[in-house]
SETOR-824466 format. One line per 5 residues: number of its first residue (from 1); for each residue x, y, z of C-alpha. Coordinates in Angstrom, 2 decimals. Layout:
<sites>
NUM) X Y Z | ...
</sites>
This chain:
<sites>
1) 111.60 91.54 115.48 | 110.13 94.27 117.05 | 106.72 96.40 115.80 | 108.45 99.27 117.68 | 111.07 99.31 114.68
6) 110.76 100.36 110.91 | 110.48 97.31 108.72 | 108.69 98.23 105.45 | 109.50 94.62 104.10 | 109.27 96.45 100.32
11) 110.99 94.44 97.74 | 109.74 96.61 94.13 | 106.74 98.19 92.75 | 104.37 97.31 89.14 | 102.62 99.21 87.52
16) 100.39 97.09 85.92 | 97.59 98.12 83.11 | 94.53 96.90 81.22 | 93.86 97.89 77.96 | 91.74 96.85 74.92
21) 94.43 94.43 74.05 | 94.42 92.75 77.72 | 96.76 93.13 81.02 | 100.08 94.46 80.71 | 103.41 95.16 82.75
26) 103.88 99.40 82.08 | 106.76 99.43 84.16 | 108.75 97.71 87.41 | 111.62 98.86 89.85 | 113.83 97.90 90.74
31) 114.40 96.60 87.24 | 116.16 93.07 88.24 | 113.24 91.74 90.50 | 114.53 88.33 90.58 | 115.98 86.59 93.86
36) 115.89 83.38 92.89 | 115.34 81.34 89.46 | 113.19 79.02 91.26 | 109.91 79.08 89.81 | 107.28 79.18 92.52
41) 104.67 76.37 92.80 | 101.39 78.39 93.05 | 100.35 76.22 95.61 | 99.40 79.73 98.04 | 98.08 81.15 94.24
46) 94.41 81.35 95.54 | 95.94 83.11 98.91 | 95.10 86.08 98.08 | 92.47 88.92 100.03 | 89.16 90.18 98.76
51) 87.86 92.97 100.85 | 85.24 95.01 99.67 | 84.04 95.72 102.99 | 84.28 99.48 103.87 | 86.75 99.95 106.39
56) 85.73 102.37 109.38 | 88.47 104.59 109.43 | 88.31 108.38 110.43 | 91.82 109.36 109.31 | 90.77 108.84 105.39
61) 91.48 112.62 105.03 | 93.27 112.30 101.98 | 95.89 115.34 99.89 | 93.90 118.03 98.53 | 94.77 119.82 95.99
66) 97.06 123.13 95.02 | 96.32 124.15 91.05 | 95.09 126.35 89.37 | 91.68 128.27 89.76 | 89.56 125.49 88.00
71) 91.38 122.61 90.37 | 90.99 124.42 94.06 | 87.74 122.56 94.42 | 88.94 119.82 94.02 | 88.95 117.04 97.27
76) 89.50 113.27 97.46 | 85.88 112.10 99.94 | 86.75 109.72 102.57 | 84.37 107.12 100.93 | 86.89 106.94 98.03
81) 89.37 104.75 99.90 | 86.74 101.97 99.80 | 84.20 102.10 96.94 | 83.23 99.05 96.07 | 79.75 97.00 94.80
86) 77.62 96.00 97.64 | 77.24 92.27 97.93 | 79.98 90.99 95.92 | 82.53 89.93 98.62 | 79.98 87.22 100.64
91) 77.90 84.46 100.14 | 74.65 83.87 100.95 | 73.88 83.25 104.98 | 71.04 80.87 104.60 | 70.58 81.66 108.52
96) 70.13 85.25 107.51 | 66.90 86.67 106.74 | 68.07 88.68 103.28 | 68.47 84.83 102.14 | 64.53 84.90 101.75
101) 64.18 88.26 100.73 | 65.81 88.04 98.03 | 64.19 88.79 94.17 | 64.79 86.94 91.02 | 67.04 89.78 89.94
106) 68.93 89.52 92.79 | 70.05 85.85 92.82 | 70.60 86.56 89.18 | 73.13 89.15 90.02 | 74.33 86.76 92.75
111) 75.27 84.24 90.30 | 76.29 86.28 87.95 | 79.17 87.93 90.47 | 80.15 84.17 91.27 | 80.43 82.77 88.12
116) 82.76 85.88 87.60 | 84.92 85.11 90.42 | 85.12 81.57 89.90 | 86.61 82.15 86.26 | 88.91 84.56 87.68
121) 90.28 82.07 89.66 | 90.13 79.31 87.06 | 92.03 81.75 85.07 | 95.00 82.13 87.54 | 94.94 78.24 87.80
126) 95.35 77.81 84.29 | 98.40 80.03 84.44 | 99.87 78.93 87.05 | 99.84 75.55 85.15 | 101.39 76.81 81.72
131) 103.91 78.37 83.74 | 104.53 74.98 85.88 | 105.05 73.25 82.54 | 106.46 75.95 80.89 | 104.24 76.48 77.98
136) 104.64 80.37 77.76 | 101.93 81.91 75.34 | 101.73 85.39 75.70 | 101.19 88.59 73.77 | 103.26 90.52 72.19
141) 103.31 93.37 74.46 | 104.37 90.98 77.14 | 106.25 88.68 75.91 | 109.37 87.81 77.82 | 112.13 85.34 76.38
146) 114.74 86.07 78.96 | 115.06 83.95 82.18 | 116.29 87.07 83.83 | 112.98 89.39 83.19 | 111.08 87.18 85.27
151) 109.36 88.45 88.66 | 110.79 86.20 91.50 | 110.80 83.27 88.86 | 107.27 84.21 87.55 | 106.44 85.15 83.91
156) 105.48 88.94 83.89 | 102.47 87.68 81.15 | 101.01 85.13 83.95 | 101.58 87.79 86.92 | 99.74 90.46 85.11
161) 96.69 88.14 84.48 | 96.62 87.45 88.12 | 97.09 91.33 89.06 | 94.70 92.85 86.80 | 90.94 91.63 88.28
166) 87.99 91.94 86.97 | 85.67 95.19 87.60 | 83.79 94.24 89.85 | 86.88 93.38 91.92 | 88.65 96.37 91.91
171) 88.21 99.66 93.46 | 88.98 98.16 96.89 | 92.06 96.23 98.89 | 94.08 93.68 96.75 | 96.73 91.21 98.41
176) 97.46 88.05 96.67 | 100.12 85.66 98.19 | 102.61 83.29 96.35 | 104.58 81.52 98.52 | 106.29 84.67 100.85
181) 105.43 87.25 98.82 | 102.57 89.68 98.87 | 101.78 91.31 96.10 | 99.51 94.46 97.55 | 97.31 97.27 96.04
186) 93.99 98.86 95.02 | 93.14 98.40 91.60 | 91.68 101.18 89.95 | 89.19 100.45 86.91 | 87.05 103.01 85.03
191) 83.52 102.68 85.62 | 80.60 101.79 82.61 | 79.99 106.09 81.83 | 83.63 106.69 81.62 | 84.24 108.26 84.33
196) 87.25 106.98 86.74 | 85.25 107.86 90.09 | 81.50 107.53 90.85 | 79.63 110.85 89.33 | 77.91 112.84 92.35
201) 79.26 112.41 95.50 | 78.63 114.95 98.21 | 81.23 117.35 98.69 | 82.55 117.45 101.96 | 86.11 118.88 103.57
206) 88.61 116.82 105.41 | 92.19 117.61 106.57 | 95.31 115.73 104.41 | 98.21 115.30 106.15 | 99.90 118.03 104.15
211) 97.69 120.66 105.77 | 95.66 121.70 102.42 | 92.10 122.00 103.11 | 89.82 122.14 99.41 | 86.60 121.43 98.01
216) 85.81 118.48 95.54 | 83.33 119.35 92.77 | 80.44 116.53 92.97 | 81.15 115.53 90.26 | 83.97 113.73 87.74
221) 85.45 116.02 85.04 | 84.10 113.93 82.01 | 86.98 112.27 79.38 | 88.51 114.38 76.48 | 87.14 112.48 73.60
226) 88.63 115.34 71.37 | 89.46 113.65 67.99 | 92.95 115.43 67.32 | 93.99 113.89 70.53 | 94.77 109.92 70.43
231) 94.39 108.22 73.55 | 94.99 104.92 75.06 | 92.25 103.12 75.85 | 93.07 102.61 79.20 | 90.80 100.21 81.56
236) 92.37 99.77 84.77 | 95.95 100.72 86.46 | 97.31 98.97 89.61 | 100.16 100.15 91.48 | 100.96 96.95 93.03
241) 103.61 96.82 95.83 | 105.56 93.42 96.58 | 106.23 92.93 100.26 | 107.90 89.89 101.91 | 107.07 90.36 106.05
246) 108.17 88.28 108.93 | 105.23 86.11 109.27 | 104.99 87.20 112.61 | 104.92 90.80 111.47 | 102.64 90.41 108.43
251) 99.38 91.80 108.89 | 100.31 94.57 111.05 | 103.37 95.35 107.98 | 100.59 94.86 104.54 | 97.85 97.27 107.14
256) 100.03 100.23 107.57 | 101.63 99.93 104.00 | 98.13 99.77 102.52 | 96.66 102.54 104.86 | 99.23 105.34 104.45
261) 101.05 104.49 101.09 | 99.13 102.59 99.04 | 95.74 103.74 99.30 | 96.72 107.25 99.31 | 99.01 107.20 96.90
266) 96.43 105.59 94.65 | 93.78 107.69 95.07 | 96.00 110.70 94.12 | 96.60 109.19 90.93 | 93.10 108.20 90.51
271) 92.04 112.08 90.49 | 94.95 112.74 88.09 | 94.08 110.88 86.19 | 90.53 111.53 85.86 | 91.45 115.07 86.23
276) 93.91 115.22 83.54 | 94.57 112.29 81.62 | 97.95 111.75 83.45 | 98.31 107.61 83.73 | 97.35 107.49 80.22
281) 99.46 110.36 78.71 | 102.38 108.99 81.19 | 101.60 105.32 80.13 | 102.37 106.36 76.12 | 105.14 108.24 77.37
286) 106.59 104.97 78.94 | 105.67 102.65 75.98 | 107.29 105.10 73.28 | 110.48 105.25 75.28 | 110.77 101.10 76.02
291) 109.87 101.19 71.17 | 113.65 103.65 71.07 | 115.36 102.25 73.44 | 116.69 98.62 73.64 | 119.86 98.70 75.66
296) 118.31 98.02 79.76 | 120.33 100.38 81.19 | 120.08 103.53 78.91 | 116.12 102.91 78.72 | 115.66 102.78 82.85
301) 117.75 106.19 82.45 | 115.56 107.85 80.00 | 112.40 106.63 81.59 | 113.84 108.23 84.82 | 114.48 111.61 83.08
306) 111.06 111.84 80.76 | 108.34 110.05 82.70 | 107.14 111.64 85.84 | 105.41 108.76 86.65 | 108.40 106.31 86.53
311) 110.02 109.05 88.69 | 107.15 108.99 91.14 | 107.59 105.05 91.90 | 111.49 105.53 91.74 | 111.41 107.72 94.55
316) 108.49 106.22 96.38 | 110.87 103.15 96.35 | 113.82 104.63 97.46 | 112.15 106.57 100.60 | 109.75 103.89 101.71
321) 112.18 101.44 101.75 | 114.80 103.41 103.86 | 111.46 104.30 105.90 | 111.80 108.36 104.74 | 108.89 110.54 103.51
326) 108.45 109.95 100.36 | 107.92 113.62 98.77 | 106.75 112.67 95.68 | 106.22 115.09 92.05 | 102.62 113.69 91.06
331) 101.55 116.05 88.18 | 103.43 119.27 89.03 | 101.64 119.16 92.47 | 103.92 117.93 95.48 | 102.36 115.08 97.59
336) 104.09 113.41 100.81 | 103.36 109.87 102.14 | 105.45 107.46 104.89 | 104.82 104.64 107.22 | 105.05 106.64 110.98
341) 107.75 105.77 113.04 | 107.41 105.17 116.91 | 109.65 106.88 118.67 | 107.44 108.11 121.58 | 106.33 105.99 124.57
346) 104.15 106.07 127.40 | 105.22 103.37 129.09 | 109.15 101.21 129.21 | 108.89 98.91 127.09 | 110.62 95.18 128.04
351) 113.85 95.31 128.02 | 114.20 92.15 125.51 | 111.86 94.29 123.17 | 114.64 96.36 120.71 | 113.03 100.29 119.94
356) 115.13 102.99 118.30 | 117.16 104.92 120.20 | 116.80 108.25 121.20 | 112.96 107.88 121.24 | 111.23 109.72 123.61
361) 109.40 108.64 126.76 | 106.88 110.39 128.68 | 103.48 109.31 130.10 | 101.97 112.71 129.22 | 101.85 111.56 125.63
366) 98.21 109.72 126.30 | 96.41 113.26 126.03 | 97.86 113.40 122.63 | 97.45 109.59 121.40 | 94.58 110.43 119.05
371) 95.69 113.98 117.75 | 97.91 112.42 115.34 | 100.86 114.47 116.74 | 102.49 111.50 117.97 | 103.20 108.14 117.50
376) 102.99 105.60 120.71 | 104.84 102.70 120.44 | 102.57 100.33 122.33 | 99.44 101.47 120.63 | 100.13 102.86 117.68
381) 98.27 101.41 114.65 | 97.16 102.37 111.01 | 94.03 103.21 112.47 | 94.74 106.28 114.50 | 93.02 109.84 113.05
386) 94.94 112.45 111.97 | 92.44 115.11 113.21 | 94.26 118.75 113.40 | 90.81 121.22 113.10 | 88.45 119.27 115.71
391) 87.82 122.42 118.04 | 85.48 120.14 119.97 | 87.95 117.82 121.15 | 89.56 118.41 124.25 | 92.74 116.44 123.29
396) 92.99 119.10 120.50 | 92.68 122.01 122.64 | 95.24 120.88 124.87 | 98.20 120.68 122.12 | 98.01 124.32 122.80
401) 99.76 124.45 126.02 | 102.51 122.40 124.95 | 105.71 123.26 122.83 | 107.45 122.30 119.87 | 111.18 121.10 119.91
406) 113.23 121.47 116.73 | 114.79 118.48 115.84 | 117.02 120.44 113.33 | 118.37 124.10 113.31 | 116.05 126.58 111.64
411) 117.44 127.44 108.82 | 118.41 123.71 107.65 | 114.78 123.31 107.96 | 113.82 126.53 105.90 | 115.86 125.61 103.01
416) 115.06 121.38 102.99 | 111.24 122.00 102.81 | 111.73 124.80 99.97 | 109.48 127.74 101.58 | 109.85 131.03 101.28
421) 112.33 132.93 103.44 | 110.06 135.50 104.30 | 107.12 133.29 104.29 | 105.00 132.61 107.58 | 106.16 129.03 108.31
426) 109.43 130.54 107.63 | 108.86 133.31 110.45 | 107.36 130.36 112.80 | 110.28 127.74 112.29 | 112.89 131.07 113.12
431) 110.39 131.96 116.49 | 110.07 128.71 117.79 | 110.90 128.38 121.66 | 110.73 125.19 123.61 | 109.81 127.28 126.36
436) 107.06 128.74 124.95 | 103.34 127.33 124.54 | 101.65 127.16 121.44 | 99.04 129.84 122.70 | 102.06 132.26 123.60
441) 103.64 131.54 120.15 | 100.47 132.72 118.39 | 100.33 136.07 120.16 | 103.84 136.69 119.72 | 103.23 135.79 115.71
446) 99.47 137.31 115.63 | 98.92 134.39 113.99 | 95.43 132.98 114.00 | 95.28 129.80 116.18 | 94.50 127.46 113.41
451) 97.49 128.55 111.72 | 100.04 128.03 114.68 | 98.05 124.34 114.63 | 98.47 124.03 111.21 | 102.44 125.03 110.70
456) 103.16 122.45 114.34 | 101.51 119.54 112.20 | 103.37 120.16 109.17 | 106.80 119.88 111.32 | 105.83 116.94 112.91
461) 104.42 115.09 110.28 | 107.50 116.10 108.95 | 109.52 114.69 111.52 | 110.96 118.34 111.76 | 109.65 118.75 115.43
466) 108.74 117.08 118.59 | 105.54 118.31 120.78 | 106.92 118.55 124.35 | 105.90 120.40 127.33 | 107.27 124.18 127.55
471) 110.68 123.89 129.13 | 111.27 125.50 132.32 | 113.85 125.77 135.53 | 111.31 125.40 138.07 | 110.22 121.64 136.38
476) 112.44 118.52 137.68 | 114.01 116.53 134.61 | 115.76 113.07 135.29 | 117.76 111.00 132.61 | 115.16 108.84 130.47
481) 115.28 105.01 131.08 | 115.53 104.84 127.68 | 118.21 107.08 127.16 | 120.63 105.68 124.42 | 124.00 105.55 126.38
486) 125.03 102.02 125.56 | 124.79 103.00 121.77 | 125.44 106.68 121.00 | 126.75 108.10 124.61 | 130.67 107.93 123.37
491) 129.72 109.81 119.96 | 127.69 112.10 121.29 | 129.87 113.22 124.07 | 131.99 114.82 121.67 | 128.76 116.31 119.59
496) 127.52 118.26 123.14 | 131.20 119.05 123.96 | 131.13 120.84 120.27 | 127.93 122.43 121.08 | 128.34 123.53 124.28
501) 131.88 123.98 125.21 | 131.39 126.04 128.31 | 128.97 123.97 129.78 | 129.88 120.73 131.74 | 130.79 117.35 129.85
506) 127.51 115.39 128.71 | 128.00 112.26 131.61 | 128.38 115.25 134.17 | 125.24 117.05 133.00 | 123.35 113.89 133.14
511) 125.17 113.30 136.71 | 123.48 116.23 137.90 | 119.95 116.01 136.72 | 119.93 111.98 138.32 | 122.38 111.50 141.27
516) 122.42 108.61 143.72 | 122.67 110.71 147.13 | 118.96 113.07 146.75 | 115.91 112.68 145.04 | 116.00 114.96 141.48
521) 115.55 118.82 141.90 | 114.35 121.54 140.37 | 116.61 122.14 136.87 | 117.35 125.68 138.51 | 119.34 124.00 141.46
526) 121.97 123.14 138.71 | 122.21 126.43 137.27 | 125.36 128.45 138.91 | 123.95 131.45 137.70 | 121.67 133.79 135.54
531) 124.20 134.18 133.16 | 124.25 130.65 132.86 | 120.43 129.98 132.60 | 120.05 130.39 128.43 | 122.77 127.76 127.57
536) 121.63 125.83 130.31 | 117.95 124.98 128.65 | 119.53 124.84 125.54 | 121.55 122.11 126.49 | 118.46 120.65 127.80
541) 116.43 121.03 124.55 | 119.29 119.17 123.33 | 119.15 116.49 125.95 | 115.06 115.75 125.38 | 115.74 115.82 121.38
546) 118.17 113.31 121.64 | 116.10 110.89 123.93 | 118.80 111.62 127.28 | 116.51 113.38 129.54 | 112.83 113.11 130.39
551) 110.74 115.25 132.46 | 109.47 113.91 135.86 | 106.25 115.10 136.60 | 103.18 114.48 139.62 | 100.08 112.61 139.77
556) 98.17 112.72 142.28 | 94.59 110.90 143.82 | 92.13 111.61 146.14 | 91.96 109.31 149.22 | 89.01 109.33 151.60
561) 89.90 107.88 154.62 | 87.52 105.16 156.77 | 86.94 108.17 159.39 | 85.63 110.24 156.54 | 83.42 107.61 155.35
566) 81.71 106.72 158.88 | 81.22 110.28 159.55 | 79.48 110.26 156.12 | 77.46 107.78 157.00 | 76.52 108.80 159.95
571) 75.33 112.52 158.29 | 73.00 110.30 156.35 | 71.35 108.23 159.07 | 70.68 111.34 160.85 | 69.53 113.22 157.74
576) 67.25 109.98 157.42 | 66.00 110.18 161.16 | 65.38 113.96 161.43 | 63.25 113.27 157.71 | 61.59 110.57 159.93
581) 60.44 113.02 162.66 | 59.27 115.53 160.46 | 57.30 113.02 158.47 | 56.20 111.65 161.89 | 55.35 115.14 163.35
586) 53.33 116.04 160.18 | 51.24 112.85 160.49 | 50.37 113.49 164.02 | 49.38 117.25 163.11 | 46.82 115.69 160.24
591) 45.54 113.48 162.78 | 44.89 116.15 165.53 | 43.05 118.45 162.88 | 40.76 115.53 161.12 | 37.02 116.13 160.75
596) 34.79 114.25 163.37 | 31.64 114.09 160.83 | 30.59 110.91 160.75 | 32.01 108.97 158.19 | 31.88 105.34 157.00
601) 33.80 103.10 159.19 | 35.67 102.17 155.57 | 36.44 105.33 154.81 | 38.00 106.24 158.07 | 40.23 102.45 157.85
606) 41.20 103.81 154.38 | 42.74 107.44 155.81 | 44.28 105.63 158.88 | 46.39 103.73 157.04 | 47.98 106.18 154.76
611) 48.88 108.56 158.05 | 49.96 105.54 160.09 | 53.85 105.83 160.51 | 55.76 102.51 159.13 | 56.31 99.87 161.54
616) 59.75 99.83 159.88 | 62.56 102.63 159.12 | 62.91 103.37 155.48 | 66.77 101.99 155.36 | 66.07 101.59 151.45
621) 66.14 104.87 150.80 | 70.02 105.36 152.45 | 72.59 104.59 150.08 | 74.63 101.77 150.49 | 78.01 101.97 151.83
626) 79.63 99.06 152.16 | 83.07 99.41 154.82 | 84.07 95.45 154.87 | 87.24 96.44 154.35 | 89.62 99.04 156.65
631) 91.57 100.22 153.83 | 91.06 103.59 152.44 | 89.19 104.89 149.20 | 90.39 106.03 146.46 | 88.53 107.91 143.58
636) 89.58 106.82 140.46 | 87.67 109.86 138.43 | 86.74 112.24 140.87 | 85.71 114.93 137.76 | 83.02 112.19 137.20
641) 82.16 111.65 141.06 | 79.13 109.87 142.48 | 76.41 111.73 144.77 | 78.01 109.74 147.83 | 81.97 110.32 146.83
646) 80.78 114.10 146.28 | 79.75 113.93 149.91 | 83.33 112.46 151.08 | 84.93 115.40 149.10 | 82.36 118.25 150.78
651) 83.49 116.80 154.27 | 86.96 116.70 153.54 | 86.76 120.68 152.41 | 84.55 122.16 154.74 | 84.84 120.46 157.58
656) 87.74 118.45 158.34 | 90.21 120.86 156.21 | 88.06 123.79 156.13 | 89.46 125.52 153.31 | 89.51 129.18 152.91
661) 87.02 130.44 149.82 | 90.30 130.89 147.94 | 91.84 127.52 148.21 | 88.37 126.14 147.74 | 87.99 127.30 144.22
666) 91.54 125.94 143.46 | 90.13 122.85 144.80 | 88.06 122.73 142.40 | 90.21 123.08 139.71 | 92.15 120.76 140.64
671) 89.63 118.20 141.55 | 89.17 116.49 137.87 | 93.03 116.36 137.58 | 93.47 114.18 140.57 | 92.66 110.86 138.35
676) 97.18 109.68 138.63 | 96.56 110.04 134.77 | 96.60 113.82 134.06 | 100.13 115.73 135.39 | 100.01 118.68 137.71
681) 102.66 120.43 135.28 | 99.64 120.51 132.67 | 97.67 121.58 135.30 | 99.57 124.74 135.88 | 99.42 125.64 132.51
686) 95.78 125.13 131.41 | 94.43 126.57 134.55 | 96.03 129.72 135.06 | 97.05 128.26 138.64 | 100.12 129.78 140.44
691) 102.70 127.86 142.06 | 102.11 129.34 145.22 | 98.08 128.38 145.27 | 99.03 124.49 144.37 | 101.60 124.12 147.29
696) 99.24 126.00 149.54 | 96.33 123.68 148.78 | 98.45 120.43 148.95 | 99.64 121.67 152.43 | 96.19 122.02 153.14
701) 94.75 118.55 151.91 | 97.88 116.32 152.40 | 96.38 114.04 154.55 | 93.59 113.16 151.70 | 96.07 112.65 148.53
706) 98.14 110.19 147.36 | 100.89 111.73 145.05 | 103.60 109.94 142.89 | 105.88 111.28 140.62 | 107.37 109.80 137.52
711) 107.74 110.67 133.91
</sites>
C-alpha cells in the first residue's frame, strides 16, 4: 500500500439519533451492511478514542453560507470543529500543580465526569455481553429479528448504545474500534438552553473551500417552540462513518477522513439544523416513510426520492468511496467535500512505492506546499491550510506568476459545474491560457485580483485545473521520470494522434524534447516554424496535463572561493591595524598635550593607564574565520547573509568582477534566489528581469556560482 494512492477504506454510513425514548438507528447505507454472520467478540469494545483536546489546525475554514437575506451572516467559527468541556478527557497529574489547586467543587465535578464515563463503559460491556449470549432486549424502535439486519454481525440496538455517548462526550472526535472496524464521527448533542451550538461566539471570517466568504451572527437562532408545529425531541445526531484501513495505513486513513469529510460535513448539518430544524424535520420524514413502507427495496427507493438527508449520505457514499467530490444538496444550499488526492511531487518517489499515473512532478511545487493549491505526495497531510486571501504571505503572492492548465475543455467544464454561461467564472474558464500568468489574466479580465485568486481555487479544488508555470518556447521541457508510458503510452498514442494529427506521433514528440545525443533545448528548437508554434504548445499543455513532460528549470548557489576568503581576511586585519594606529596616534597626541600642574602621584598612575596602548593586539574583536579546510564556500541563504559572507559577496562584485552599476542591481535581485531552492524561471517572472540581463550577469559571475538544472 501506498499513502501516495486513494484508499478511503469506507464500508457505509449511520445515522444514529437520541431521543426522549433513547438511541436509535434513523437510517444506514448501504442497506446490507453485513460481511460476515460472525458475531464479533468485543474484546477491542473499549478501543475506542476520546479526544476532547482542541486540535491546532489553521485550515478549519469551514462552508459558509448562500441563503437568503436573513442567512448571509451566517459562518461556521473555526473553534466549532472542537468544542468540547475543559477537563473531561484527563486525569488528575498528581505531579502537576492544578492537582493541589484544586476546590471542593472541582474534584466534585471531577468525579462526577468519571463516574459518567465509567458507566458509559459499563454500559457497552453489558451489551456486548447480551449480545455474546444472545439475549436481545431492545426497544421497539430498534428492534431487529432478522439475522440479516445486523451491522457486521452486531445488533443495531447494542451498536446504537455504544454510538450515542453521553453529553459531555460529544461535540468532539469519536472512533470506537471492534475488531477491524472503525466506527468514526463527531457526535452532535444539544446543549442545556436548547440551543445546538454555544450562544455568543465572536464572529469572525474565514475562507471555505468553496470560495464563500460570510458572517456568523454571535449568536444561535433560538428553537421554534411554536405549538401548531410538533417536533421531535431530538437530543443528539451522529453521522458515524465505518472504515476498515490497512493497519499500516490507519491513522493517517481515520485523520484525513475525519478532517475533510466528517467534521465538515457535520458541522454543516449542525447549523442546519440549528438554523432550520432540518435533522429533525428530515428525521420524521425518514421514520414516516420506514411506518408505509415494508417491502426493503421499495422503502430504500422512496427514502432516496423524499428525504434529502438520506440523499445527502447516498451520495456522500457513492463519491467518497470512488474518492470523487462529493457535491452534496444539504438544505437547498450546495456543499462540496473529498479526501485530496496526490498527484503532484517534488521529489521521485522510490520506484517500489506505486503513485497514480500521470501525476505531476516538479520541484517548484515547494513555494506552493502551504497555499492549498496543491497536494505533495511526500508531505501532504490533513493538516495543511487552505489559505487563498493571506495577502501577507509571500507563498500567496507568488501563485500570481504562475498559470492554470485545464484539465478538461472549457465548455465541458462550464456546463458540469452548472454556472452561468455568461457568468464571470464562465468568461475566466473560456480565457484561460497556460501561457499566461495569473497577473496578466486579471488585466486582460479587469478582474480584481482576489477574484482571479478566487475562480483558480475553485478549479483546483475542483480538480478542474492544474497551477503550472506560464508555458513558453524559450523554457527547456524534458519527459517526466514519472511519465506513465508503461501504463497508458499505447492508449494514448492514438488519443494525441486524434488531437493533433498534423503534429508528429506522441513517442516522436517525446523523442525530441529528451534525446540521447545533446543535452535538452529550448522547446523553440523543435518548432519548424511560426506557423507551427500554436499547435506546438498545445500539444505541450497536453503533454504536462497528462503527466509526459516536465519542465527543467536552474538553480543556482553562490560559491566564494578560498582566494576570496583570505583576501577577506586580510581587509580585516588591516582594517584592525590601521584602527590600531589611529587609536595609538590619538593616545600619543593626549599625552603630548597633558597638564604639568602638579598632581597626586595617584592620580597621574590612574590617567597613565587608561592612555597606555595594550601590550596585546585586540584579535577578539576580528571575526573568526576559520579556513581548515581548502574547499570552497557555499552560501546556503545568501538573502539572509552574515556581516562576514556580505563581505565575500562585496569583493566578489566590486572588485574581483567589478560589475557595471547595471549588472550590480541585477545582482541584487538575484542574490536571495541563489539558495538551489528557488528556480531562475520564477525569477524572470517576479522580477521584471530580461533574458538578456541574467545571461549577462552569469557571464559576468561564472566563476562564483554553482548552477544545476533539473525539474
Amino acid at each position: 500500500m501506498s499513502f501516495n494512492l486513494p484508499n478511503p477504506s469506507l464500508l457505509g454510513v449511520l445515522l444514529v439519533i437520541s431521543t426522549h425514548s433513547g438511541p436509535q438507528l434513523a437510517y444506514k447505507y448501504p442497506p446490507s451492511l453485513n460481511e460476515s454472520s460472525n458475531i464479533p467478540k468485543f474484546k477491542d469494545v473499549n478501543n475506542w478514542h476520546y479526544s476532547s483536546e482542541e486540535e491546532d489546525d489553521d485550515d478549519d475554514e469551514l462552508y459558509g453560507q448562500q441563503s437568503s437575506s436573513d442567512d448571509s451572516d451566517q459562518e461556521f467559527t473555526k473553534r466549532d470543529l472542537y468544542e468540547y468541556s475543559s477537563g473531561t478527557n484527563s486525569a488528575w497529574d498528581t505531579h502537576h500543580i492544578d492537582y493541589y489547586l484544586g476546590t471542593k467543587l472541582d474534584l466534585l465535578s471531577f468525579l462526577d465526569e468519571q463516574n459518567q464515563r465509567r458507566s458509559y463503559l459499563n454500559k457497552v460491556k453489558r451489551a456486548a455481553t447480551a449480545n455474546k449470549s444472545s439475549t436481545k432486549k431492545t426497544t421497539a424502535k430498534t428492534e431487529v429479528s432478522n439475522t440479516d439486519n445486523t451491522i457486521y454481525g452486531i445488533d443495531p440496538a447494542y451498536l446504537c448504545e455504544m454510538l450515542a455517548p453521553p453529553k459531555k462526550m460529544c461535540n468532539t472526535r469519536f472512533e470506537l474500534t471492534i475488531e477491524n472496524k472503525v466506527f468514526l464521527g463527531l457526535p452532535i448533542h444539544k446543549y442545556d438552553d436548547g440551543h445546538w451550538r454555544k450562544p455568543s461566539e465572536k464572529n469572525k471570517s474565514y475562507h471555505d473551500h468553496d470560495g464563500d466568504i460570510d458572517n456568523e451572527l454571535a449568536e444561535d437562532p433560538k428553537p421554534d417552540d411554536s405549538p401548531s408545529k410538533p417536533r421531535l425531541s431530538l437530543n443528539m445526531f451522529h453521522l458515524v462513518f465505518i472504515m476498515n484501513p490497512p493497519m499500516i495505513e490507519s491513522n493517517y486513513r481515520i485523520d484525513e477522513m475525519f478532517h475533510y469529510v466528517i467534521s465538515r460535513l457535520s458541522l454543516v448539518l449542525r447549523y442546519e439544523q440549528s438554523k432550520h430544524d432540518y435533522i429533525c424535520d428530515q428525521v420524521k420524514s425518514i421514520l414516516t416513510i420506514k411506518d408505509q413502507y415494508t417491502d426493503e427495496e421499495e422503502l430504500q427507493t422512496k427514502l432516496l426520492e423524499k428525504s434529502s438527508l438520506c440523499k445527502l449520505i447516498h451520495d456522500c457514499y457513492n463519491s467518497i468511496t470512488t474518492s470523487k467530490i462529493a457535491n452534496l444538496l444539504i438544505n437547498g444550499k450546495l456543499r462540496s467535500f473529498q479526501i485530496p488526492i496526490k498527484t503532484e511531487f517534488h521529489s521521485l518517489p522510490d520506484s517500489t512505492v506505486p503513485y497514480i499515473p500521470g501525476s505531476y512532478l516538479s520541484s517548484t511545487t515547494n513555494l506552493l506546499n502551504n497555499t492549498g493549491l496543491i497536494n505533495i505526495g511526500e508531505t501532504s497531510r490533513y493538516g495543511h491550510t487552505f489559505n487563498a486571501f493571506r495577502e501577507d504571505d509571500e507563498e500567496e503572492d507568488v501563485i500570481m506568476y504562475f498559470a492554470l492548465l485545464l484539465l478538461d475543455e472549457p465548455e465541458s467544464m462550464i456546463r458540469d459545474i452548472k454556472t452561468d454561461k455568461q457568468s464571470n467564472m464562465a468568461n475566466f474558464i473560456r480565457m484561460v491560457d497556460s501561457r499566461q500568468s495569473l497577473f496578466k489574466l486579471s488585466a486582460r479580465l479587469k478582474l480584481d485580483i482576489m477574484q482571479i485568486k478566487s475562480f483558480a481555487y475553485h478549479l483546483i479544488y475542483w480538480r478542474r485545473a492544474r497551477i503550472i508555470q506560464p508555458l513558453s518556447t524559450r523554457s527547456v521541457f524534458i519527459v517526466s521520470p514519472m511519465a506513465p508510458i508503461s501504463l497508458k503510452l499505447i492508449d494514448d498514442i492514438v488519443l494525441f494522434k486524434e488531437k493533433f494529427p498534423t503534429l508528429p506521433s506522441l513517442p516522436h514528440f517525446l523523442k525530441l524534447l529528451s534525446p540521447q545525443s545533446r543535452k535538452p533545448q529550448q522547446f523553440a528548437s523543435i518548432i519548424p516554424s511560426k506557423d507551427h508554434r500554436e499547435s506546438y504548445l498545445q500539444a505541450l499543455a497536453w503533454l504536462i496535463r497528462f503527466g509526459y513532460v516536465t519542465q527543467l528549470q536552474t538553480f543556482i548557489w553562490l560559491k566564494i572561493s578560498r582566494n576570496i576568503k583570505i583576501k577577506v581576511e586580510e581587509d580585516l586585519e588591516n582594517e584592525n591595524l590601521n584602527k590600531k594606529k589611529k587609536k595609538s596616534l590619538t593616545t600619543s597626541t593626549d599625552n603630548t598635550f597633558k597638564p604639568t600642574d602638579n598632581t597626586s602621584k595617584r592620580d597621574q598612575g590612574k590617567h597613565s593607564l587608561v592612555t597606555s596602548p595594550p601590550e596585546q593586539p585586540l584579535k577578539t574583536t576580528l571575526p573568526t574565520v576559520t579556513l581548515t579546510e581548502e574547499d570552497d564556500t557555499i552560501i546556503l541563504d545568501p538573502g539572509r547573509a552574515s556581516n562576514l559572507e556580505r563581505k565575500w559577496i562585496n569583493k566578489i562584485i566590486f572588485e574581483e568582477c567589478k560589475l557595471s552599476s547595471e549588472l550590480t542591481t541585477v545582482f541584487y535581485k538575484l542574490l536571495k534566489y541563489m539558495n538551489g531552492k528557488s528556480s531562475l524561471e520564477l525569477l524572470l517572472l517576479k522580477e521584471n528581469i530580461s533574458i538578456l540581463e541574467l545571461r549577462k550577469l552569469l557571464f559576468e559571475i561564472e566563476d562564483y556560482i554553482i548552477s544545476v538544472r533539473h525539474w
